[in-house]
C-alpha positions as semicolon CSV with decimal commas, in nm:
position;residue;x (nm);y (nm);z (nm)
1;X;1,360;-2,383;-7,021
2;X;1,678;-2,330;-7,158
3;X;2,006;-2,402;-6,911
4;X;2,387;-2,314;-7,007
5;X;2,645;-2,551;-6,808
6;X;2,949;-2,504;-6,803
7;X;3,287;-2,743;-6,710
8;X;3,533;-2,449;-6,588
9;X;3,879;-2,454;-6,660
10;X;4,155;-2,187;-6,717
11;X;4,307;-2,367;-7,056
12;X;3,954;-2,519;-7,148
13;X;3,579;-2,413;-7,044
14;X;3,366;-2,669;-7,165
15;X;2,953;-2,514;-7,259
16;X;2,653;-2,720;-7,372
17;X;2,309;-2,567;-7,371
18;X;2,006;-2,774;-7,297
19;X;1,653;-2,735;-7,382
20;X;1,392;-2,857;-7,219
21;X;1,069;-2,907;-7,428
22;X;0,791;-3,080;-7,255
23;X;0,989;-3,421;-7,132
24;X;1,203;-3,393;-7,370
25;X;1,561;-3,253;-7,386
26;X;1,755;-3,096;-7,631
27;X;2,099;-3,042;-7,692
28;X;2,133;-2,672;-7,874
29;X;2,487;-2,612;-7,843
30;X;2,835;-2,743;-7,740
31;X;3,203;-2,738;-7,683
32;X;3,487;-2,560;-7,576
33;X;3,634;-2,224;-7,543
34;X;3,983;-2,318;-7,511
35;X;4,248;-2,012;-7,417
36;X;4,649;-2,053;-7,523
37;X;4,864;-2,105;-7,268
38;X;5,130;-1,829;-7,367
39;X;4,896;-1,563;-7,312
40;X;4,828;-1,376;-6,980
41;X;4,605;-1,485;-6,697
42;X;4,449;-1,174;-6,707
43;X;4,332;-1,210;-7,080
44;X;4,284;-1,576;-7,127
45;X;3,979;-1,497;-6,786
46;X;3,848;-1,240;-7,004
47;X;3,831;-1,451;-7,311
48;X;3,609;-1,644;-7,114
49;X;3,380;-1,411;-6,955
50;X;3,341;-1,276;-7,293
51;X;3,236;-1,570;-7,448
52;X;2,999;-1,712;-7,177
53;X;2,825;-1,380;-7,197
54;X;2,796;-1,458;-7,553
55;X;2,643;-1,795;-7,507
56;X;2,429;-1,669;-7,257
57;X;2,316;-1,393;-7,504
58;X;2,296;-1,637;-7,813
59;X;2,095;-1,900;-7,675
60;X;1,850;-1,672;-7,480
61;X;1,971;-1,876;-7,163
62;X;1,724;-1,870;-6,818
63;X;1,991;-2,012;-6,631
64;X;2,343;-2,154;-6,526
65;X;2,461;-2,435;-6,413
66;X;2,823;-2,471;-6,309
67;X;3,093;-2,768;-6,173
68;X;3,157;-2,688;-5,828
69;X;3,516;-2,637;-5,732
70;X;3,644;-2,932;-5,663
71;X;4,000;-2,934;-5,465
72;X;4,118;-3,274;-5,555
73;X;4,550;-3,338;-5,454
74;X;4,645;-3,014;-5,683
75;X;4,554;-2,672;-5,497
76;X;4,772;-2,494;-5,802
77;X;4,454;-2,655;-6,041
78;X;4,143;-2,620;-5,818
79;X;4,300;-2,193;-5,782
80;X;4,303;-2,172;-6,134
81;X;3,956;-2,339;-6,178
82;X;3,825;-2,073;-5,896
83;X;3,941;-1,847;-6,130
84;X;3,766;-1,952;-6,404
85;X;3,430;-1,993;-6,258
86;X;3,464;-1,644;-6,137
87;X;3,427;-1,464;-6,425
88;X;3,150;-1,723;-6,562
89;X;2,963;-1,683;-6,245
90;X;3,037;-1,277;-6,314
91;X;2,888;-1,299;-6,663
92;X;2,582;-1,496;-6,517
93;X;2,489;-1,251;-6,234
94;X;2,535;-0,957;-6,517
95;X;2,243;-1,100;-6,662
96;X;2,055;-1,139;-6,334
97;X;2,069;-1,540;-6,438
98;X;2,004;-1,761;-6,198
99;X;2,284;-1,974;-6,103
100;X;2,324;-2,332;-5,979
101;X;2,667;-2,538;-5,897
102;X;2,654;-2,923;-5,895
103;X;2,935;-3,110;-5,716
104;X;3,103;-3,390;-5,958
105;X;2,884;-3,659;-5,762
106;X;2,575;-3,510;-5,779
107;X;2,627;-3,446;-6,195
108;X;2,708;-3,819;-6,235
109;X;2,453;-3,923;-5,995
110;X;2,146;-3,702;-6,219
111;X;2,251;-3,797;-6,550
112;X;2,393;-4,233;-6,459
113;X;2,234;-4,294;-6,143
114;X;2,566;-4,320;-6,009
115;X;2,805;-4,069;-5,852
116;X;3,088;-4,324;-5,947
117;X;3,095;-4,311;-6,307
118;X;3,360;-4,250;-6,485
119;X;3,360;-4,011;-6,819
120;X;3,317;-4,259;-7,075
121;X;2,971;-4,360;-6,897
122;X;2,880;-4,032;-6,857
123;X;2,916;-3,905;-7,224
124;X;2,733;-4,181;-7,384
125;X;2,389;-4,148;-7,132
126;X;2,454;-3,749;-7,251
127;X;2,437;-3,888;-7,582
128;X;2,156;-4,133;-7,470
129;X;1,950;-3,834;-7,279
130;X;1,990;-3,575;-7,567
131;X;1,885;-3,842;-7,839
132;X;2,233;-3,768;-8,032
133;X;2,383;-3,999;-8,249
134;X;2,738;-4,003;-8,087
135;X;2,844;-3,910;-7,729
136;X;2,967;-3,581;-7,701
137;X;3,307;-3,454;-7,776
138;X;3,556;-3,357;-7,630
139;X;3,525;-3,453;-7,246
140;X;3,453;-3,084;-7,125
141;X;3,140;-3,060;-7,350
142;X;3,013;-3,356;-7,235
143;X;3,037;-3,324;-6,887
144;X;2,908;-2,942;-6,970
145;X;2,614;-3,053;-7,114
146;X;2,580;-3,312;-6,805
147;X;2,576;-3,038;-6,595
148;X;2,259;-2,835;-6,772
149;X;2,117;-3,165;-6,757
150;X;2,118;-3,217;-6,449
151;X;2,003;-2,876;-6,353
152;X;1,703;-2,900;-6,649
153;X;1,601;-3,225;-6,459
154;X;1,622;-3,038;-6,083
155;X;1,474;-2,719;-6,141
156;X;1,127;-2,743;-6,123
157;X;1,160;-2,941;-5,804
158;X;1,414;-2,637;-5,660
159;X;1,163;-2,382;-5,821
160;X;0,867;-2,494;-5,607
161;X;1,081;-2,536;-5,318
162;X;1,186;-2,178;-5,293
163;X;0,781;-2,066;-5,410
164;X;0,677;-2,235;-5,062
């Protein structure tokens, strides 16, 4: 199985595709599409759908897995995050991809056992899960490739559950 997640941001989308081969995982790809701020909304959202569709496409991807919005004390931010996922969540269901969002806590929770860690912790069991030699860089493509983890490591329970 082969999951794309994705860290959604206007400025910076953070991708890491995970393989799952047996019990084993495998990091296949990584990083960050990253949009400049002088340019319009309008383009920097289609930079992004462009690209994800290109990941998707690249990698042969099954499925998504996505951050879920989370409205933390900016609403200006979580909008422009909304916006973001849009058009990654648009690119997904253009494929026909199955989708999955993950809140913050439950990400953390799958790949430390703890809902509470912070980003340091979280990058280095990425790096610790995905046998790589250093934790993933920058933040965004760690806690991208946190998020395909987690949703490698939950799918075949959630497969089976919508089978019965």
């Amino acid at each position: 199985m082969i999951v794309l997640g994705v860290d959604p941001g206007t400025a910076s989308t953070g991708y890491g595709v995970v393989q799952r081969r047996g019990a084993r995982l495998h990091a296949l790809a990584a990083g960050v599409i990253e949009t400049a701020p002088g340019v319009a909304l309008e383009r920097r959202l289609a930079e992004i759908h462009a690209r994800v569709g290109a990941l998707l496409d690249d990698h042969a991807a099954e499925a998504m897995a996505i951050e879920a919005l989370y409205f933390g004390a900016n609403a200006r931010t979580a909008f422009a995050v909304g916006q973001a996922r849009g058009v990654v969540l648009l690119a997904a269901g253009e494929r026909e991809l199955p989708t999955r969002s993950y809140t913050p806590q439950q990400v953390k929770g799958a790949v430390c056992g703890s809902g509470r860690a912070d980003k340091e912790q979280v990058a280095r069991m990425v790096a610790r899960l995905l046998c790589l030699i250093e934790p993933p860089a920058p933040d965004h493509a760690a806690d991208a490739l946190a998020v395909a983890i987690c949703d490698v490591n939950r799918a075949p329970l959630a497969q089976a559950v919508a089978r019965a």
